[in-house]
MDAnalysis code that builds the backbone (N, CA, C; Angstrom):
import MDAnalysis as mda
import numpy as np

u = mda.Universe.empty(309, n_residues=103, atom_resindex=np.repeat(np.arange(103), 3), trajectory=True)
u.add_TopologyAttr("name", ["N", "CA", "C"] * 103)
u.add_TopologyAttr("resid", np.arange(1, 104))
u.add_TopologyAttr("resname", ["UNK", "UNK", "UNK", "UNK", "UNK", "UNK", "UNK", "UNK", "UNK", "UNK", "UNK", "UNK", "UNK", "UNK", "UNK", "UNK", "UNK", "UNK", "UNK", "UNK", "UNK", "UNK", "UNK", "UNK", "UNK", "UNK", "UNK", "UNK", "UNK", "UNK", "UNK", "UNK", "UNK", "UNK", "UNK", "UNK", "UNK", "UNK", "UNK", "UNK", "UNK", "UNK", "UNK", "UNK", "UNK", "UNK", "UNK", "UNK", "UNK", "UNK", "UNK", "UNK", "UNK", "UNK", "UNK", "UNK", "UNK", "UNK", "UNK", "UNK", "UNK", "UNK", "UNK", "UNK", "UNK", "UNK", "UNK", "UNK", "UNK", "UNK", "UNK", "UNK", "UNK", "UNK", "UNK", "UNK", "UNK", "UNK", "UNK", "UNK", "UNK", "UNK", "UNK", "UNK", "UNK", "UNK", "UNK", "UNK", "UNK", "UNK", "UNK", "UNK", "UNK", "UNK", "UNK", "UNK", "UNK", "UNK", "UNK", "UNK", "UNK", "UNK", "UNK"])
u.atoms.positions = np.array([
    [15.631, 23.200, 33.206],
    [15.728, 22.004, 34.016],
    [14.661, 22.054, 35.105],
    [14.406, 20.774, 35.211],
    [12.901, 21.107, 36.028],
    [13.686, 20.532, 37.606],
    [12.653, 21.316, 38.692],
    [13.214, 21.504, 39.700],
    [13.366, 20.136, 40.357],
    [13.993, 19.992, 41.094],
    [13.842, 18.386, 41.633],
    [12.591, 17.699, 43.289],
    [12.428, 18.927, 43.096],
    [10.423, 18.257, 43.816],
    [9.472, 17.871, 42.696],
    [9.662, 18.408, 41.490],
    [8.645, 18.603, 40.870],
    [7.993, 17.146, 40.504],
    [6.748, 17.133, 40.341],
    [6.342, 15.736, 40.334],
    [6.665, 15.152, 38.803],
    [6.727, 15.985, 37.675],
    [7.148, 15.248, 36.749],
    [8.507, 15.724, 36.340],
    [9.414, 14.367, 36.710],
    [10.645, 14.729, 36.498],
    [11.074, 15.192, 34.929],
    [11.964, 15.818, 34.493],
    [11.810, 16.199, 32.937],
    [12.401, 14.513, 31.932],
    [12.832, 13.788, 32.505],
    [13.114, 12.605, 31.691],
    [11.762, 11.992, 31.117],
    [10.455, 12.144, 31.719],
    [9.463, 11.660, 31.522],
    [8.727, 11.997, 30.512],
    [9.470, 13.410, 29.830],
    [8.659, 13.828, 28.557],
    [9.466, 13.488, 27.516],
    [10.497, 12.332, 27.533],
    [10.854, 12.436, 26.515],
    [11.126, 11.104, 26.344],
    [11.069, 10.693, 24.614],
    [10.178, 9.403, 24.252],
    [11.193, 7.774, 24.822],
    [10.416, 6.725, 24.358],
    [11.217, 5.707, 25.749],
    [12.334, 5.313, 24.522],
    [13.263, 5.050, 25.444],
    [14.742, 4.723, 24.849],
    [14.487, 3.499, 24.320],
    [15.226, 3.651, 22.673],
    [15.191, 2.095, 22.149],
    [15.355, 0.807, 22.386],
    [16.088, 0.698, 23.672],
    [16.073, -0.350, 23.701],
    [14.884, -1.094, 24.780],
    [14.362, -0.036, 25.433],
    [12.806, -0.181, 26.444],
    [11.925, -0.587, 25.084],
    [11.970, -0.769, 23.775],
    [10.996, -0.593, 22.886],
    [11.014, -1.799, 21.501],
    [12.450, -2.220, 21.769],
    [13.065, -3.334, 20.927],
    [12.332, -4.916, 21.420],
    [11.640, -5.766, 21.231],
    [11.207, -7.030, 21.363],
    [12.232, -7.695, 22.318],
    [12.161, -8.705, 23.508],
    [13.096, -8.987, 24.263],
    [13.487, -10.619, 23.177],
    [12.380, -10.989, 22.068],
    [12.720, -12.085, 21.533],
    [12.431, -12.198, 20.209],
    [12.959, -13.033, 19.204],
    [11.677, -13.206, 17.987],
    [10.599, -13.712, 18.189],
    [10.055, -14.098, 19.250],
    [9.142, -14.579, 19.285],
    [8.022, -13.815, 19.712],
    [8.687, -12.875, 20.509],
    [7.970, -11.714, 20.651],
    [7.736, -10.607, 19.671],
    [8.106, -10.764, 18.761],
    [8.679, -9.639, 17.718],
    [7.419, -9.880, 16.969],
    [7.439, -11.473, 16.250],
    [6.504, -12.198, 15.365],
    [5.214, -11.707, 16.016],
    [4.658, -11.890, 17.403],
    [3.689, -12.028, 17.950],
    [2.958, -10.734, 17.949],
    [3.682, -9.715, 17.953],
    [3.884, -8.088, 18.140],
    [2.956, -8.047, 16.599],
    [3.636, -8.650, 15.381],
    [3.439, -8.253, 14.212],
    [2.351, -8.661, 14.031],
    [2.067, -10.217, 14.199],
    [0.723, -10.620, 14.002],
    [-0.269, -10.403, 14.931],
    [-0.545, -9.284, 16.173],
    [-1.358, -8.660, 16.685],
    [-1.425, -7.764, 15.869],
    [-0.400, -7.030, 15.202],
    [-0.712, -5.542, 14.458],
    [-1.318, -5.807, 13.442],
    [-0.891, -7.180, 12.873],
    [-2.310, -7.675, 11.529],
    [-3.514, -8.030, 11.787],
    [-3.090, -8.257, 12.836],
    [-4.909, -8.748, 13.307],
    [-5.517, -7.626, 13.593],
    [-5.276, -6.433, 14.103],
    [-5.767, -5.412, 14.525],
    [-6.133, -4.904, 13.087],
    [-5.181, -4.503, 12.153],
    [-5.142, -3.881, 10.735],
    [-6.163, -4.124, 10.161],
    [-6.647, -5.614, 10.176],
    [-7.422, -6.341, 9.291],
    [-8.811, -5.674, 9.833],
    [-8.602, -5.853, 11.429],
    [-10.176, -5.326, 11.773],
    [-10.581, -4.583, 11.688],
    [-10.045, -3.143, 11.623],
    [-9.969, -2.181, 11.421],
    [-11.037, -1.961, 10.030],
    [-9.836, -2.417, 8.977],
    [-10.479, -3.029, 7.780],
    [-12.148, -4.073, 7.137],
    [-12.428, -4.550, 7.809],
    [-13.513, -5.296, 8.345],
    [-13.191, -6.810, 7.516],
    [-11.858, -7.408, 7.506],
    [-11.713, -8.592, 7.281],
    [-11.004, -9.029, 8.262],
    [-10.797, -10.423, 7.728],
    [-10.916, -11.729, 8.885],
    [-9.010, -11.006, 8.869],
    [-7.983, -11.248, 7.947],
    [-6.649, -10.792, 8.114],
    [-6.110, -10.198, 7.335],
    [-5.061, -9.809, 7.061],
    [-4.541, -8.693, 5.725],
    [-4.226, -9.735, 4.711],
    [-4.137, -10.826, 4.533],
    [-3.639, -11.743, 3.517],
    [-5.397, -12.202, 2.717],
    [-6.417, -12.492, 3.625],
    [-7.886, -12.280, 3.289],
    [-8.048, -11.153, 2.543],
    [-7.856, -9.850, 2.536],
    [-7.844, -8.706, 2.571],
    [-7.032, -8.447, 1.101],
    [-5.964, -8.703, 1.142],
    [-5.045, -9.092, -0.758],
    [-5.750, -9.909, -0.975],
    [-6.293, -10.996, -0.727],
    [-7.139, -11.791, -1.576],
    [-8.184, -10.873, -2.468],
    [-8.906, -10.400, -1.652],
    [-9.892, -10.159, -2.011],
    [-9.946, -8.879, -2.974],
    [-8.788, -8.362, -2.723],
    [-8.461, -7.433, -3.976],
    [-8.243, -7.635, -4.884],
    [-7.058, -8.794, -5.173],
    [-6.479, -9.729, -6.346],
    [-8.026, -9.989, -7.170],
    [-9.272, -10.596, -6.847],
    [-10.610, -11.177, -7.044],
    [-11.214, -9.823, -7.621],
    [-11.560, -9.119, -6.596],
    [-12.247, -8.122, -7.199],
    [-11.231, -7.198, -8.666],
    [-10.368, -7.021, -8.785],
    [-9.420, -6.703, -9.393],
    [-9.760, -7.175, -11.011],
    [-9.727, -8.750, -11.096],
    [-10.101, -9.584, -11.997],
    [-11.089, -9.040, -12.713],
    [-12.378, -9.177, -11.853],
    [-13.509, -8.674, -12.668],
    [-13.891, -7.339, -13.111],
    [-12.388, -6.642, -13.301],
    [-12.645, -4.864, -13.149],
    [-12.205, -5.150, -15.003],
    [-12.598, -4.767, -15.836],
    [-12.446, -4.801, -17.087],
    [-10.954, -3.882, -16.826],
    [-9.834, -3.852, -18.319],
    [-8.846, -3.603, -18.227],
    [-8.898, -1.776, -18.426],
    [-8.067, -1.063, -17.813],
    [-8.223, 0.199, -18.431],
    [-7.103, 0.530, -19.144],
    [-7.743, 1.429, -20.051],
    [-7.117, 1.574, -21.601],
    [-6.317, 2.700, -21.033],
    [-6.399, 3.889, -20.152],
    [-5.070, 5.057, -20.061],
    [-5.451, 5.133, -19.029],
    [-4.820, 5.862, -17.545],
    [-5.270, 6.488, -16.560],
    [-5.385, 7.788, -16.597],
    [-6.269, 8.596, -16.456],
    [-5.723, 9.966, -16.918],
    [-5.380, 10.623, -15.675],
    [-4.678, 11.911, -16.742],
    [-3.949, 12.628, -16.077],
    [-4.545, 13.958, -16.130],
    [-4.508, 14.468, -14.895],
    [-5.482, 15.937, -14.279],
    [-4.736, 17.055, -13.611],
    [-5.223, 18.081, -14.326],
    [-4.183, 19.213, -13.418],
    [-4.814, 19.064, -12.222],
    [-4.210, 20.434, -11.544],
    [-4.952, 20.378, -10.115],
    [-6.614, 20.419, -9.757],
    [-6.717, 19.638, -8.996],
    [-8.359, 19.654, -8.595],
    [-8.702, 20.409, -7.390],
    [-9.715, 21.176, -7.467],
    [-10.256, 21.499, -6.255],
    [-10.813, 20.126, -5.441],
    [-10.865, 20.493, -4.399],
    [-11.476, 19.521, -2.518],
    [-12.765, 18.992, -3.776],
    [-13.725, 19.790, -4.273],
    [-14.966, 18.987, -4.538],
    [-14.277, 17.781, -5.899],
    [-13.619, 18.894, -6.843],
    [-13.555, 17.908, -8.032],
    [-12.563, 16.635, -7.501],
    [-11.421, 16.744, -6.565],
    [-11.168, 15.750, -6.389],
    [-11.582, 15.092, -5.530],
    [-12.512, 14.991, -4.530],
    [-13.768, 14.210, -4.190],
    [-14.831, 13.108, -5.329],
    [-14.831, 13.918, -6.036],
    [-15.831, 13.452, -7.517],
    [-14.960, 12.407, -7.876],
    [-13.670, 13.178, -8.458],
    [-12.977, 11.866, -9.067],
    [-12.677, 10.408, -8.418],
    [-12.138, 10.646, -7.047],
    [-12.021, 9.654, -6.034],
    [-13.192, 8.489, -6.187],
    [-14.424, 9.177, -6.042],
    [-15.566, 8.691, -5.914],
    [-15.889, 7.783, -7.177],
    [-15.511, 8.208, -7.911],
    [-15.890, 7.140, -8.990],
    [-14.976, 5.679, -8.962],
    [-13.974, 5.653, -8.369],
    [-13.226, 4.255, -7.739],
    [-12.227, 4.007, -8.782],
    [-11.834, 5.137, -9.920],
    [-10.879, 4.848, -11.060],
    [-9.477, 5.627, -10.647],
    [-8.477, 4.839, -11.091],
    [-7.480, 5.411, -10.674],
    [-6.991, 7.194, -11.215],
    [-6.329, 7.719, -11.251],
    [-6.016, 8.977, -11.795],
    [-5.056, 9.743, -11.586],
    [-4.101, 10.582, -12.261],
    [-2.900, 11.054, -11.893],
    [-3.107, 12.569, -11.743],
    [-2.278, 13.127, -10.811],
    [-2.547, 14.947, -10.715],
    [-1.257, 15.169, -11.297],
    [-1.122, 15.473, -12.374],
    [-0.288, 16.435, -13.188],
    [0.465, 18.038, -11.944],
    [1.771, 17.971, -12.083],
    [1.828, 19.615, -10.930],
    [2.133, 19.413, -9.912],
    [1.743, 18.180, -9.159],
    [1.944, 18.770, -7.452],
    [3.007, 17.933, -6.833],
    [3.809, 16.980, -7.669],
    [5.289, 16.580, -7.571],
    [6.007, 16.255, -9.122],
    [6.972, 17.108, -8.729],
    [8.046, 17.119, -10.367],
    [9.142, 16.523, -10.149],
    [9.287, 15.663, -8.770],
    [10.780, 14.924, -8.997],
    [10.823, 13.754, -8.075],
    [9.525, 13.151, -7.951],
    [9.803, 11.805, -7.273],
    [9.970, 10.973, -8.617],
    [10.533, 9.652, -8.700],
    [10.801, 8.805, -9.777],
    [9.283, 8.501, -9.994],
    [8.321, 8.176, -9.621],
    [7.193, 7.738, -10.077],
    [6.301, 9.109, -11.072],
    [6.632, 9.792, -10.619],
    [6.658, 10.792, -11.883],
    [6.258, 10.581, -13.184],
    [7.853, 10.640, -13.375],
    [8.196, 10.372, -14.652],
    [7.330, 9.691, -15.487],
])
């Protein structure tokens, strides 16, 4: 327990109570969200995150269909760098055996 001169009282290290942190409205709530998209997007270097699915949906289109994704044991840092890099999807065989997407 920290002493009671001390300049930081010990309540101050510990994180702000939910309800200091809950929106006082929906309107505030909404506004909250669509700053965090607007921020997201920029981040991103588009105009908003719905621009942003667009433009995936589009580019998506013109990606010819793929016939299997393959599947890879474990990769080393470089080989799975390489693979990444080529922009095709790919599965690591090994390094989860029991989430449902698994399977």
């Amino acid at each position: 327990m920290d002493h009671p001169d001390s300049p930081t009282p010990a309540g101050a290290r510990l994180p702000p109570r939910l309800a200091d942190t809950l929106p006082a409205s929906i309107e505030e709530a909404l506004e909250k969200k669509a700053a965090r998209e607007r921020r997201d997007a920029g981040v991103r270097g588009v105009s908003s995150i719905e621009a942003m699915r667009v433009a995936i949906r589009e580019a998506a289109r013109d990606l010819p269909p793929l016939p299997v994704v393959p599947r890879l044991g474990r990769l080393s840092p470089d080989a799975f760098a390489r693979e990444a890099a080529r922009g095709l999807p790919f599965l690591i065989d090994g390094v989860v055996g029991r989430w449902p997407l698994s399977a």
